[in-house]
C-alpha positions as CSV (number, residue, x, y, z in Angstrom):
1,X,7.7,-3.7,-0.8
2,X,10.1,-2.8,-3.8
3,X,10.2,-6.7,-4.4
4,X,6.1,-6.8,-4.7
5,X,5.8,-4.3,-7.1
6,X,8.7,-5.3,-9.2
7,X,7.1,-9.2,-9.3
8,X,3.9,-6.9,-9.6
9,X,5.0,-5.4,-12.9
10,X,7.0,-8.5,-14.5
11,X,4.4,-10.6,-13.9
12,X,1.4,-8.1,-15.5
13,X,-0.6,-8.6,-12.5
14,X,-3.5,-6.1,-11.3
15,X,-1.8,-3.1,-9.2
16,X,-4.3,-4.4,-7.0
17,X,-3.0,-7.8,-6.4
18,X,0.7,-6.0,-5.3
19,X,-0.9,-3.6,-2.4
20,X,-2.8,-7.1,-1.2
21,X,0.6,-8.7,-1.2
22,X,2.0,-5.9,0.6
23,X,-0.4,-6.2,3.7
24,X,-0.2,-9.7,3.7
25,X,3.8,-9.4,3.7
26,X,3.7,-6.8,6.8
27,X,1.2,-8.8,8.6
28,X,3.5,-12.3,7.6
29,X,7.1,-10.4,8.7
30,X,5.1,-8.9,12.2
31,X,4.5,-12.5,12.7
32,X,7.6,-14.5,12.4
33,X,10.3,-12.5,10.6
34,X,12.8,-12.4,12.7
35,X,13.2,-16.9,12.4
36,X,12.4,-16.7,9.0
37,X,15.3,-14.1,7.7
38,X,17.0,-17.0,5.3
39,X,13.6,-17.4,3.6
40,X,12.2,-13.8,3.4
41,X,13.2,-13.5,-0.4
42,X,10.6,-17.1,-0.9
43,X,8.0,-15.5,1.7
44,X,8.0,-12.6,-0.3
45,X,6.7,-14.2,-3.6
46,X,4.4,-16.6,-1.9
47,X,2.6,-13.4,-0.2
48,X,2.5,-12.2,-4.4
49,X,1.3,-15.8,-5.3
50,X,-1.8,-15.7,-2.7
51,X,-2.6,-12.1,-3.6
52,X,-2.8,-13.5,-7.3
53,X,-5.1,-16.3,-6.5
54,X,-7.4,-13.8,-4.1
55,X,-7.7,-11.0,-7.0
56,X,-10.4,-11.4,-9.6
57,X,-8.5,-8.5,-12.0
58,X,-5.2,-11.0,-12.0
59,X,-4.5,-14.0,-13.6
60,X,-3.3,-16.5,-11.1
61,X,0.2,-17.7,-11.2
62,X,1.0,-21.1,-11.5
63,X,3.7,-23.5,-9.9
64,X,5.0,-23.7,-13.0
65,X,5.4,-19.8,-13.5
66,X,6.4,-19.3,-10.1
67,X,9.5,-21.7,-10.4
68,X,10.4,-20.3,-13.7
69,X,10.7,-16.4,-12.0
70,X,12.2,-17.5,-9.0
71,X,15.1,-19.2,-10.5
72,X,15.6,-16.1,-13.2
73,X,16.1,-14.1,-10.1
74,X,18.6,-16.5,-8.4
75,X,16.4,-18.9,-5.8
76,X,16.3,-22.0,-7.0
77,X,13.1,-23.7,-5.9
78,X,11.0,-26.8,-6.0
79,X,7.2,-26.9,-6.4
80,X,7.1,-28.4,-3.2
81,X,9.1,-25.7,-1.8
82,X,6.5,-22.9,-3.2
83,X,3.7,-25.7,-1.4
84,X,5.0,-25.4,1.9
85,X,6.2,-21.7,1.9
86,X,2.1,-21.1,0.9
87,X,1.1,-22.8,3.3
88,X,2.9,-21.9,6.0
89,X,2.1,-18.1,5.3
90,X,-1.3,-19.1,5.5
91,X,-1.0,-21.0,9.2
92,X,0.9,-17.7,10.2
93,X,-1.9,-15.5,9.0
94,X,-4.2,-18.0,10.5
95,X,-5.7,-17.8,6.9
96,X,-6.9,-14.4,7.3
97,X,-6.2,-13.2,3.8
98,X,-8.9,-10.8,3.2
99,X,-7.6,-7.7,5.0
100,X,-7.8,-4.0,3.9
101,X,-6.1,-3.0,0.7
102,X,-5.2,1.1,0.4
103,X,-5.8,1.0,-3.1
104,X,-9.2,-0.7,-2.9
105,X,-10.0,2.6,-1.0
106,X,-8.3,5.1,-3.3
107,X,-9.9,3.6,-6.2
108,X,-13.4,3.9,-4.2
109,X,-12.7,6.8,-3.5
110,X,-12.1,8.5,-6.3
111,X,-15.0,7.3,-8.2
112,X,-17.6,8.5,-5.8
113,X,-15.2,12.1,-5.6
114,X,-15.9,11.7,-9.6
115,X,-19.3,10.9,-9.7
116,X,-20.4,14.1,-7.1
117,X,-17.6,16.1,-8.9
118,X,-18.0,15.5,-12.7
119,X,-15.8,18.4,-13.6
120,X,-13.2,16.4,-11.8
121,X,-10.5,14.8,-14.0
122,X,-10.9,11.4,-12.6
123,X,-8.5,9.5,-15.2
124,X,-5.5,11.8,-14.5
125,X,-6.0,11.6,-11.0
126,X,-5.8,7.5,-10.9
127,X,-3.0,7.1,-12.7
128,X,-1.2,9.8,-10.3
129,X,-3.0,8.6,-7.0
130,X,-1.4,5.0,-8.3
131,X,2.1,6.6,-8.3
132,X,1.8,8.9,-5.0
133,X,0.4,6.0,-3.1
134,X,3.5,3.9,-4.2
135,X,5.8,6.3,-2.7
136,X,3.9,6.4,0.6
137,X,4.0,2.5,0.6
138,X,7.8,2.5,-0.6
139,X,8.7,5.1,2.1
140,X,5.9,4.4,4.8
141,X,8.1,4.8,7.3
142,X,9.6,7.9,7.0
143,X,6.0,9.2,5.6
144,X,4.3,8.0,9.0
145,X,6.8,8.6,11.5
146,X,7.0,12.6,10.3
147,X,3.0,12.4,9.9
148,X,3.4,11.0,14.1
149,X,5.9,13.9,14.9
150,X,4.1,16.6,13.2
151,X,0.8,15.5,15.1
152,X,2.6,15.5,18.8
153,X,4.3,18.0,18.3
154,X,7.2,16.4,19.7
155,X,10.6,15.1,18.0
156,X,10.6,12.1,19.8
157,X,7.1,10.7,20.6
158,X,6.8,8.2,23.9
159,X,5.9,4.8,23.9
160,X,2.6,5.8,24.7
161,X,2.2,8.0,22.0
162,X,3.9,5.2,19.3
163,X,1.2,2.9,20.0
164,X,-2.0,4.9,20.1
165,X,-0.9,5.7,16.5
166,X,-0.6,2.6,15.0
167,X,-4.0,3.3,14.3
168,X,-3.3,5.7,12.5
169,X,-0.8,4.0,10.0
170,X,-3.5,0.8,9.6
171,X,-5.9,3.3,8.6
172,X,-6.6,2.3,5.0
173,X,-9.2,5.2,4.5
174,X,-7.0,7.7,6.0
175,X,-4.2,6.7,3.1
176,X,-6.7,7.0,0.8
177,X,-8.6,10.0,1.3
178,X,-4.8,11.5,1.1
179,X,-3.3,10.0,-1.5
180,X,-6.2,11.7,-3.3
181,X,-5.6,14.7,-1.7
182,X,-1.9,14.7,-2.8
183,X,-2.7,14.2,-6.4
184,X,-5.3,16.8,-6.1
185,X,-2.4,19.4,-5.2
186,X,-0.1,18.2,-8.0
187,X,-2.3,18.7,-10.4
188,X,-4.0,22.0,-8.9
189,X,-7.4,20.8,-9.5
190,X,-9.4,23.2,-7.1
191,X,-7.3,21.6,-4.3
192,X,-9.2,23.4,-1.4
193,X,-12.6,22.5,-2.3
194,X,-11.6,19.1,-3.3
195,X,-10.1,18.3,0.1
196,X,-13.7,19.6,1.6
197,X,-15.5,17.1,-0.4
198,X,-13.2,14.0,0.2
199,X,-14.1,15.1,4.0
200,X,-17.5,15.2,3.5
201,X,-17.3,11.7,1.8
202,X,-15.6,9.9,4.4
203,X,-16.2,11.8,8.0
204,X,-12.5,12.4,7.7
205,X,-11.7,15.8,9.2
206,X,-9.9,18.1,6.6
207,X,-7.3,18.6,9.3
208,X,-6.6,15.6,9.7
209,X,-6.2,15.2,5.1
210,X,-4.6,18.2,5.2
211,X,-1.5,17.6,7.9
212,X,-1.0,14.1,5.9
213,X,-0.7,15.4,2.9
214,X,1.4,18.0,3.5
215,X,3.5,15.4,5.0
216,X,3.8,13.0,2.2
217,X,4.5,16.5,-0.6
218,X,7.2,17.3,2.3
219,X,8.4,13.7,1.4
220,X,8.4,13.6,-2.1
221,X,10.0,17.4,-2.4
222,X,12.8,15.8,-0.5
223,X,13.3,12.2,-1.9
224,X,11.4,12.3,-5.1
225,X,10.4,9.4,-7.2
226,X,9.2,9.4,-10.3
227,X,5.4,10.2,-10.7
C-alpha cells in the first residue's frame, strides 16, 4: 500500500486513483500472490496504471511514463511487459475493476455531513480525513484486528469469529463514517454530536463509529504518522 501512494504522489495522480489501486491490489494479491511473489513489485504499478485509466480526476499514464518510473526505481521493463502484466491483472480480477473505494465514501460523506452541518469546517476536515484514512489503510491490519478483538471481547477470536468479520473490514462505509469521526475528535469540532449525525446519515449505529474510532486514535497514539 506504501508503494501506491508513493507512485500516487510522484506521479500527481488524484488521491482517489491510489485507494482504487489499493483495492484492486488486495483483491489481485488474494487471487494469485503467492505464484506471482517475483513479479509483485510490476503487479503493483499495473494495479496504479488501471486505477489511472478508470479515474476521471487523473491523467492517465502512458507506456511511455510507466517505463520511464519503473526503471528510475530499479525494474527494468518493456512495454510489452507493462501489456501483459495489465492484462493479466485484469483476467485475475475477471475485469471487475469498479469495486468500492473508502475514499469515494469519506469524500461523500463529508459533503452531505457539511451541507446539514454548515457550521462544520468541512475543508479542515478533508484534508485530515485524507491523512487518518492513510494510516488506517497503511496499518489496516493492526487497526482491524484490535477493532475484531475489542468487539469479541476475546484476545484470540476463532475461526468462526475471523470470518463473519471480514465484513466488517470490506465495509467501505464503515471506514468512512470513521475516518470522519476520527478527524472530528482531533480537531474537537462538537465530536459527540457530530458522531450522531454521521449515524443518522448512514444507519450506522454510533456504537458501532464510536468503538472504531477509538480503535484507530488508540492506533495512532501508539504508532503515529504524520497528520
Amino acid at each position: 500500500s506504501e508503494y501506491v501512494f508513493l507512485i500516487t504522489k510522484e506521479l500527481r495522480l488524484d488521491p482517489l486513483a491510489g485507494y482504487h489501486a489499493i483495492e484492486l491490489l488486495q483483491r489481485q494479491e488474494d487471487a494469485i500472490y503467492d505464484n506471482l511473489k517475483e513479479r509483485l513489485p510490476l503487479i503493483v504499478f499495473s494495479c496504479v496504471q488501471l486505477a489511472s485509466k478508470m479515474s476521471i480526476h487523473s491523467r492517465m499514464i502512458d507506456s511511455d511514463t510507466a517505463v520511464r518510473f519503473l526503471r528510475s526505481v530499479g525494474h527494468s521493463v518493456s512495454k510489452q511487459a507493462l501489456l501483459e502484466s495489465e492484462l493479466m491483472v485484469l483476467k485475475g480480477l475477471e475485469f471487475r475493476l469498479n469495486v468500492p473505494n473508502p475514499l469515494t465514501y469519506t469524500e461523500i460523506l463529508l459533503e452531505v455531513l457539511g451541507h446539514n452541518e454548515p457550521s462544520v469546517p468541512v475543508e479542515r476536515l478533508h484534508h485530515l480525513c485524507h491523512h487518518v484514512l492513510q494510516f488506517v489503510t497503511l496499518e489496516r491490519t493492526a487497526v482491524y484486528d484490535s477493532l475484531l478483538k475489542a468487539t469479541v471481547q476475546c484476545v484470540s477470536p476463532s475461526r468462526e469469529q475471523r470470518e463473519k468479520f471480514m465484513t466488517v473490514t470490506e465495509d467501505c462505509m464503515l471506514l468512512g463514517v470513521t475516518v470522519i469521526a476520527v478527524a472530528v475528535f482531533i480537531l474537537h469540532v462538537r465530536r459527540w454530536q457530530q458522531v450522531k449525525q454521521l449515524s443518522h446519515i448512514t444507519g450506522i449505529s454510533q456504537k458501532s463509529i464510536r468503538d472504531f474510532a477509538h480503535v484507530t486514535l488508540q492506533h495512532i497514539k501508539t504508532k503515529p504518522r504524520p497528520l
